[in-house]
C-alpha positions in Angstrom: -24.2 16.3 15.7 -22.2 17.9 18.3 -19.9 15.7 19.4 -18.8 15.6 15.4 -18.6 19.4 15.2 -16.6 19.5 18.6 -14.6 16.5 16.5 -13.9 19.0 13.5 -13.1 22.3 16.2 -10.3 19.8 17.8 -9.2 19.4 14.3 -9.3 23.1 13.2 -7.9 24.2 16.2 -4.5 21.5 15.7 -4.7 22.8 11.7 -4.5 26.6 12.4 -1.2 25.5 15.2 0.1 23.4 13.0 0.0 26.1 9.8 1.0 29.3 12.1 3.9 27.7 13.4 4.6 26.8 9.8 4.4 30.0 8.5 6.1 31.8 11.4 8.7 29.7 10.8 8.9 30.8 7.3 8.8 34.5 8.4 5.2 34.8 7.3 3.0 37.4 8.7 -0.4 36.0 7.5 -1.6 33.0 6.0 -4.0 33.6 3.2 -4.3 30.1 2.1 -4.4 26.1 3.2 -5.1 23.5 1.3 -5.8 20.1 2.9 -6.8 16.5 1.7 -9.3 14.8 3.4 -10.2 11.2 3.1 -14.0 10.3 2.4 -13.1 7.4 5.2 -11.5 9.5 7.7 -14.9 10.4 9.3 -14.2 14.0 8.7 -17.4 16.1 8.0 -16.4 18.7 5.5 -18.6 21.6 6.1 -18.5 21.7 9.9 -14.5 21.8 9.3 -14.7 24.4 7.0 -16.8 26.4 9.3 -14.9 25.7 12.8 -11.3 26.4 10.7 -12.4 29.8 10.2 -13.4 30.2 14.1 -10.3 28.2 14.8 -8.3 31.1 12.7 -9.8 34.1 14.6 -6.7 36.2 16.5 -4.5 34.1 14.7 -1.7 34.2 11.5 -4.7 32.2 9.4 -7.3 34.7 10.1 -9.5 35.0 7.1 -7.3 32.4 5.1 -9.5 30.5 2.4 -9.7 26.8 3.3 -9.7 24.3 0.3 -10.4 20.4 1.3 -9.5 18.4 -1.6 -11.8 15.4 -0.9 -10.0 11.9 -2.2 -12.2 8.4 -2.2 -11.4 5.6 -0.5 -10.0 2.5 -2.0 -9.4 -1.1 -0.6 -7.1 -4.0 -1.7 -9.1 -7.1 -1.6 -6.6 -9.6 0.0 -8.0 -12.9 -1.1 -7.8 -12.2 -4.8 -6.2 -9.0 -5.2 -8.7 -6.7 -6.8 -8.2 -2.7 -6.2 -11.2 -0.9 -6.3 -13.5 2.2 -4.7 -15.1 1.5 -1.4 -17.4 4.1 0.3 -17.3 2.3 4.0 -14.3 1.1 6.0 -16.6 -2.5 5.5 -16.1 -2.8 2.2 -16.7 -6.3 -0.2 -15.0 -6.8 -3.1 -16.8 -6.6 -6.1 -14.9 -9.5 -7.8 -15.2 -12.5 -5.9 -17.5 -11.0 -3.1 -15.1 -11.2 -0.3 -14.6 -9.1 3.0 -10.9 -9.3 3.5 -10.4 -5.8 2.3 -7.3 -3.6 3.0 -8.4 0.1 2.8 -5.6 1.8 1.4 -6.7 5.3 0.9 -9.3 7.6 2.1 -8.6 8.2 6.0 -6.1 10.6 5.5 -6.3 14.2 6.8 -3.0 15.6 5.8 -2.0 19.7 5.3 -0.9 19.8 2.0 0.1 23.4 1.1 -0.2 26.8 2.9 0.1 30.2 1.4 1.8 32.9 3.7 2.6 36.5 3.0 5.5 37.7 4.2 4.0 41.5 4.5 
């Protein structure tokens, strides 16, 4: 458990950079929102982020910004007979012909999506 939440700090820590250099190069003063999308697959543990953003964010422009994580399931191509469908593992079988040549096309992203700054 603690080499995951020291996982998500790393991550918060690159977040809160990545957004305050944003938003100072917006000419905002704070940040009072950040909305990000986190793949089910990306290994990313929701709540421990949520909790080291908002240590991440201490002394910073995100200080006390609300943190929304959108959470989007995963989905793999199966390449043998081309059926598209929801996986919840990066080992996924196809549930048409049983197959395990499957190409996961969503749900190990971790992207920034929007970021609310006030300019005040």
């Amino acid at each position: 458990m603690q080499l995951q939440v020291m996982h998500e700090m790393s991550l918060a820590i690159n977040i809160v950079e990545l957004v305050s250099a944003k938003a100072q190069a917006a000419g905002g003063q704070r940040i009072t929102s950040v909305e990000l999308e986190a793949g089910k697959l990306s290994g990313v543990m929701v709540e421990a982020l949520v909790f080291c953003f908002e240590a991440a964010a201490r002394n910073t422009l995100a200080e006390g910004a609300f943190l929304e994580i959108r959470e989007i399931e995963g989905r793999g191509n199966c390449l043998a007979c081309g059926h598209s469908f929801i996986v919840d593992s990066l080992l996924g079988q196809c549930p048409q012909c049983d197959g395990y040549a499957v190409e996961i096309v969503q749900g190990r992203e971790l992207k920034v999506l929007s970021l609310i700054v006030d300019e005040e």
